[in-house]
N, C-alpha and C positions, 0 to 999 in steps of 0.2 A: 529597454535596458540602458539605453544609451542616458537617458535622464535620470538614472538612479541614485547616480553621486557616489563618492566614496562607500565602499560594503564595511565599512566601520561603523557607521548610521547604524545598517540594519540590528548590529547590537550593541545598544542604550547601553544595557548592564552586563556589558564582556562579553569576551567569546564565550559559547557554549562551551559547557565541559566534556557533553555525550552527544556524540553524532550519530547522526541517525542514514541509511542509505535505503534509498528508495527504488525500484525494481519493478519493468511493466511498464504499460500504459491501455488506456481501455481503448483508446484508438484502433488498434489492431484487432479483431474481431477473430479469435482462435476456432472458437464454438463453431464458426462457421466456414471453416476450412474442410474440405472433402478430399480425403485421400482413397477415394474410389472402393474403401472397406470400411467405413463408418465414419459420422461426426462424432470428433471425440468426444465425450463424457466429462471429462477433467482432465483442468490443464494446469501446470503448477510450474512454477520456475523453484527449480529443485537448487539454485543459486544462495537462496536465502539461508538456506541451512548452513552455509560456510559463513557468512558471516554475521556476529552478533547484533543485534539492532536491527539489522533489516526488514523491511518490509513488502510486500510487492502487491502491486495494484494490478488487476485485468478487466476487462468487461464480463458481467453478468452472464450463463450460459443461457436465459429463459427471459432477458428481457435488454435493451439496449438503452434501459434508464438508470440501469442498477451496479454496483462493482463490486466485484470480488477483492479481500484483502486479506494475502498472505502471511504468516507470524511461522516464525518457528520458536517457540517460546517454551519454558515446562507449564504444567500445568496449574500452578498456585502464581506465575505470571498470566497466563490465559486468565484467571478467573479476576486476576485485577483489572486486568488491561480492559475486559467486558466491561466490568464496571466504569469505570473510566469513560471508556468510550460512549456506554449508554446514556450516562450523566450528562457527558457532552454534548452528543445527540441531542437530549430531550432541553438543554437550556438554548441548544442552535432552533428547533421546531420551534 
């Protein structure tokens, strides 16, 4: 971080208009916490829902190469944001 230089760099063409807050990390392994009455099933940071934008990342319940990614979104945003996302997906593979 220390080489990064001025955070004006980071944006060429202005500040961003819409910030985005991100929640989680897959590093913490929830799935595999045992409270002596089951591994949980689902685990959710119920956080995102208070604030717009948000997102939250966790690690996969069934694999440790996979992440879970939280939206609290309506549903004619879910069906863009797939799209979106898939598009992007499939030009990154």
């Amino acid at each position: 971080m220390k080489d990064m230089g001025p955070i004006d760099n980071l944006f060429a063409d202005g500040w961003p208009t819409r910030m985005m807050g991100v929640d989680g990390t897959p590093k913490l392994k929830f799935y595999y916490l045992d409270f002596r009455f089951r591994k949980p099933r689902k685990y959710e940071i119920v956080s995102i829902d208070y604030n717009f934008g948000a997102i939250s990342i966790s690690a996969y319940r069934e694999s440790d190469e996979d992440l879970e990614i939280g939206l609290c979104i309506s549903a004619v945003e879910m069906d863009l944001f797939v799209s979106n996302f898939n598009s992007g997906l499939q030009s990154y593979i």
